[in-house]
C-alpha positions in Angstrom: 95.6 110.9 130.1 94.4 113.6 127.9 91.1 115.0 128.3 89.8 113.7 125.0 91.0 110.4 125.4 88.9 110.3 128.9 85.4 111.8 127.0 85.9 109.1 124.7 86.1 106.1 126.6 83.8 107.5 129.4 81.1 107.2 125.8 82.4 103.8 125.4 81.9 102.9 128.9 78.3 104.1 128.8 79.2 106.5 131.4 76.9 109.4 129.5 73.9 107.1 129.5 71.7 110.1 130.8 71.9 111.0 126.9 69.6 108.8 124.6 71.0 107.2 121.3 69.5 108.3 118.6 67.8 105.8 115.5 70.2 106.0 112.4 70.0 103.9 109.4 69.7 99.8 109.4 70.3 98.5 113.1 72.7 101.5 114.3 72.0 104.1 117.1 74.0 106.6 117.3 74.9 109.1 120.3 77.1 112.8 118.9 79.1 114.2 121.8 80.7 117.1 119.8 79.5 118.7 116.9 81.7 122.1 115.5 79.3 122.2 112.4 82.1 122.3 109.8 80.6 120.2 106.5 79.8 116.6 106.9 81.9 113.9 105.8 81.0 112.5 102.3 81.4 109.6 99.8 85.1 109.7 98.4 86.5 111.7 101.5 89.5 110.8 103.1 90.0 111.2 107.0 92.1 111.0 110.1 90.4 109.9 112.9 91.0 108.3 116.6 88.8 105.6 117.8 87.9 102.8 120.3 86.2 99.6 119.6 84.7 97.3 122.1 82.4 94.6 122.3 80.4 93.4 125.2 81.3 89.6 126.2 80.6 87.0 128.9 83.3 88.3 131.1 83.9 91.6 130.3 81.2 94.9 129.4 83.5 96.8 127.7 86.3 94.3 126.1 88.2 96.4 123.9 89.5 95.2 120.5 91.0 98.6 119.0 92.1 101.4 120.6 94.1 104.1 118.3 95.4 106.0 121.8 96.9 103.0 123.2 98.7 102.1 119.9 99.1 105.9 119.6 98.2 105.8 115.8 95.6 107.5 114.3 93.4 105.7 111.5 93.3 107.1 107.7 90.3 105.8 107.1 88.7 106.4 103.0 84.6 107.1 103.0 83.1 104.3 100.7 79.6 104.0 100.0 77.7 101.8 102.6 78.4 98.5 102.7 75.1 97.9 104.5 72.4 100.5 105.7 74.2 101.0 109.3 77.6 100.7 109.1 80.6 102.5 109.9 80.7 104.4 107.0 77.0 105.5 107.2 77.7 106.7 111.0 80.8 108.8 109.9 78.9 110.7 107.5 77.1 112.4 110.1 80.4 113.9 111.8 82.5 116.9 110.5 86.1 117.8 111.0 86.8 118.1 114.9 83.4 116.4 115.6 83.1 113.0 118.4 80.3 110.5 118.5 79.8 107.0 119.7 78.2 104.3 117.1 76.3 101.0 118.0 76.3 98.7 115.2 74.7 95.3 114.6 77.8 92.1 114.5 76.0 89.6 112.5 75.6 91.8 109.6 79.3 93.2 110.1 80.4 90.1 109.8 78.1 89.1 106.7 79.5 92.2 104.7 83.2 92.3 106.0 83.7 88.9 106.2 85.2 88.2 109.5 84.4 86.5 111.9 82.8 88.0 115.5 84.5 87.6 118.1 84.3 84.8 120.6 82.5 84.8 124.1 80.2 87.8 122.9 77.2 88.5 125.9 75.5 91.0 123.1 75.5 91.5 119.5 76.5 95.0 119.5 79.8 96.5 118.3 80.6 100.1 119.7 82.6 102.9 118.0 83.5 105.7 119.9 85.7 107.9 117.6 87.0 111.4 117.2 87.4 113.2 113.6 90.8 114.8 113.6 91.0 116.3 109.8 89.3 115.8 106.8 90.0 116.0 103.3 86.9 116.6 100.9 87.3 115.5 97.8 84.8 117.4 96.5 85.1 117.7 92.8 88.2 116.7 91.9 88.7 114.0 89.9 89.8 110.9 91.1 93.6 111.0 89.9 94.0 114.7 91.4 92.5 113.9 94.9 95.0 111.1 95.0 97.6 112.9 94.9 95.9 114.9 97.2 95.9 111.9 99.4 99.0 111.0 98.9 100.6 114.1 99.9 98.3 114.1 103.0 99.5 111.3 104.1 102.6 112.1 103.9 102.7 115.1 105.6 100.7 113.6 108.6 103.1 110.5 109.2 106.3 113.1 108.6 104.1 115.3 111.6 103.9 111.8 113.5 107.3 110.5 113.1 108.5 114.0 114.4 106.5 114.1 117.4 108.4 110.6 118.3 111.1 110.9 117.7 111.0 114.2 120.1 109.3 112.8 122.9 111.3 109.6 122.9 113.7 110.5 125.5 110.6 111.3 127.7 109.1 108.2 127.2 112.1 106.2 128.8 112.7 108.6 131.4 108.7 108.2 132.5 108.7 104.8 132.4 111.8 104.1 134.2 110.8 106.5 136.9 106.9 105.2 137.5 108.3 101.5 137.6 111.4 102.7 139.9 113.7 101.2 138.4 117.3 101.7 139.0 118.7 101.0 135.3 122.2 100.5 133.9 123.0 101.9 131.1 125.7 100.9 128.4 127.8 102.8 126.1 125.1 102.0 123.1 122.1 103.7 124.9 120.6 100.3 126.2 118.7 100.6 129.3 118.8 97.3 131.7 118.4 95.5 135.3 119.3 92.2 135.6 117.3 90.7 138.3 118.8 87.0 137.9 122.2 86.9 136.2 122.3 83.2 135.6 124.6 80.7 134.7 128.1 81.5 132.7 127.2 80.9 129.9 126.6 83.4 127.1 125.1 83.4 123.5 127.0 83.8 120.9 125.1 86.1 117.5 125.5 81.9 115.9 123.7 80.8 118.5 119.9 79.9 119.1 118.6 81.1 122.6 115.1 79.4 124.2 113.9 82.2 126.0 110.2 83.4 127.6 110.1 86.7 126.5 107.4 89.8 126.9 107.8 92.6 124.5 105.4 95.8 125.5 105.8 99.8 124.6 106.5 102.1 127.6 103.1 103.5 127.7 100.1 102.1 129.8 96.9 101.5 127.7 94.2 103.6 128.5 93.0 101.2 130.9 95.8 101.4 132.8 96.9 98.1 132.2 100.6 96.7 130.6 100.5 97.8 126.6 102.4 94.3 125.5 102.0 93.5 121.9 104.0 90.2 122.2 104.6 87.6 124.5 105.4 83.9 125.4 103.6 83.9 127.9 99.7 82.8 128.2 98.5 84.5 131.2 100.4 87.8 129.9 98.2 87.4 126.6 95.2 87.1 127.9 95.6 90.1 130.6 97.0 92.1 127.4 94.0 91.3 125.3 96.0 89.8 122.5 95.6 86.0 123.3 95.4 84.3 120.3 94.4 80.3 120.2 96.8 79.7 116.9 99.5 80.7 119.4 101.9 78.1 121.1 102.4 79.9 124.5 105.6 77.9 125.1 109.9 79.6 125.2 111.0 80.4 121.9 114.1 79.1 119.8 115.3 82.4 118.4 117.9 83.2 116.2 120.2 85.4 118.4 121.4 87.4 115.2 118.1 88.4 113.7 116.7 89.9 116.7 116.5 93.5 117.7 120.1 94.6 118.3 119.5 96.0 121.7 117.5 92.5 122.5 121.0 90.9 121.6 123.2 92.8 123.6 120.7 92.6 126.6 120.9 89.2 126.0 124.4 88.6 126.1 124.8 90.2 129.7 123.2 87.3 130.9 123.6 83.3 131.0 120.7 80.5 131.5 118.6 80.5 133.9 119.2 84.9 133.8 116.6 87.5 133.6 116.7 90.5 132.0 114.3 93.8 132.1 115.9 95.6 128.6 114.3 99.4 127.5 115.4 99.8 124.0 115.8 103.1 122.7 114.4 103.1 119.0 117.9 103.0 117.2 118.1 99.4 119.5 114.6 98.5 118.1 112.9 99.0 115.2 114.3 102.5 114.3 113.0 105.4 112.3 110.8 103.3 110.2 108.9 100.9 112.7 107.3 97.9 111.7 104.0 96.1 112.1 102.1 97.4 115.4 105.3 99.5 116.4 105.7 103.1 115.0 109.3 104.9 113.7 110.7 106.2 117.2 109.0 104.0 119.5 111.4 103.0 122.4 109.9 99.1 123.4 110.4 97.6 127.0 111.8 93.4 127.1 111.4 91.3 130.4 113.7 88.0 129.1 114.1 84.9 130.6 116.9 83.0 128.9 116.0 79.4 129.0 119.1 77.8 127.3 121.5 78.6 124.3 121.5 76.3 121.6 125.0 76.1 119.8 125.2 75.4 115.5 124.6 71.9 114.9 123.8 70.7 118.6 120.1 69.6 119.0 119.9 70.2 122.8 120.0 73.3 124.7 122.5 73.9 127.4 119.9 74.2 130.3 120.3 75.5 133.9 
């Protein structure tokens, strides 16, 4: 874990309580742990910045609901003028380039000026942002159609920089993760990574076929709490240890298409029959490739534990269970 990553959620554990928070504006306090002195951050400025949000609820002190480390994926974040004395905004103004803080704002009026809802369960009413300026870019006085271009170009550069950095320590990441879960993998002409722990029945999908399977999809790197980084699942229990349990979510084996998922899912899937389970580490060309999508960034080799239920065939209604 890198050293920033620990001075950042040691402040969002409270562990530097022998500091005081300071009084900023509206309801926030405020506690600076770095400070280079380069110029503040101002109305119109773009930035780059890593952060950690957690809330304090009924069964947890530190229940975390964003962390830019574990989804390793920096925020671009765009400096508006306050929404309310003692928001985010009004926090980052006090920071620099390269400086760290932690901010303590009030829920109820978060939720008043942004709309959404708190979350459930909540012991306190306080919302803390631990976060870490990487760059800025002033704006200055350029006007507004220059500096976005400006932005733009930003940006791009910044993603290109980040998109680089995966795709070279890809290879690194599959080789780490299969050696701290020791794991002896087989590995097919394609680049697919797999143990089969059940092989199942004979039978095998077809790319026509629908397959009923209990599925966890997670990214080979531990969160910063050291627990499994899954950012999809079947499975209740699983989303509830991951953090991303949602109540508008049927935790129940999904009919899937076999030809629309990930190809490296489908070939994983194929080694097996019903009643077979399958541990799959996709390389990124398996997965989601060079240009990602939603919570998954280009060159981001995933991990699959399947569970193939049964195989649905065109036009039958029941599927071929073990």
């Amino acid at each position: 874990m890198k050293k920033g990553i620990i001075i950042l959620l040691a402040a969002a554990s409270g562990l530097s309580a022998c500091n005081k928070f300071e009084k900023g504006e509206g309801d926030m306090t405020y506690k600076i742990y770095k400070s280079d002195g380069k110029p503040k951050i101002q109305d119109g400025d773009y930035v780059k910045l890593n952060g950690v949000q957690t809330v304090e609820t009924n069964t947890n002190p530190d229940s975390v609901m964003v962390n830019t480390y574990d989804n390793e994926r920096p925020a671009f974040f765009a400096i508006s003028k306050s929404m309310f004395k003692g928001d985010l905004a009004s926090g980052l103004k006090l920071l620099g380039e390269g400086d760290s803080a932690v901010f303590k704002l009030n829920l109820d009026s978060m939720e008043k000026y942004s709309g959404q809802p708190k979350p459930k369960g909540l012991k306190s009413n306080i919302a803390s942002f631990t976060i870490k300026i990487e760059k800025v870019l002033h704006k200055g006085k350029d006007p507004d159609s220059i500096f976005e271009a400006k932005k733009r170009l930003f940006f791009e550069a910044e993603y290109k920089a980040l998109n680089e950095k995966n795709k070279t320590v890809e290879p690194a990441k599959i080789a780490k993760y299969v050696e701290e879960n020791n794991l002896k993998v087989t590995t097919a002409p394609s680049g697919l990574q797999y143990v089969i722990t059940a092989p199942g029945n004979s039978e095998r999908a077809t790319l026509t076929d629908t397959v009923l399977m209990d599925y966890t999809g997670q990214f080979t790197n531990k969160k910063s709490n050291g627990t499994l980084n899954v950012f999809d699942t079947s499975d209740a229990k699983i989303a509830k240890e991951a953090g991303i349990f949602s109540e508008s979510v049927q935790y129940v084996p999904r009919s899937l298409p076999l030809g629309q998922l990930p190809q490296g899912v489908i070939q994983g899937i194929q080694l097996i029959g019903v009643g077979g389970k399958i541990k799959m580490i996709l390389p990124s060309k398996l997965g989601f490739g060079e240009n990602g999508g939603g919570p998954i960034n280009p060159f981001t080799p995933l991990v699959f534990d399947v569970e193939l239920k049964g195989i649905i065939k065109p036009n039958a209604g029941l599927p071929l269970a073990k």
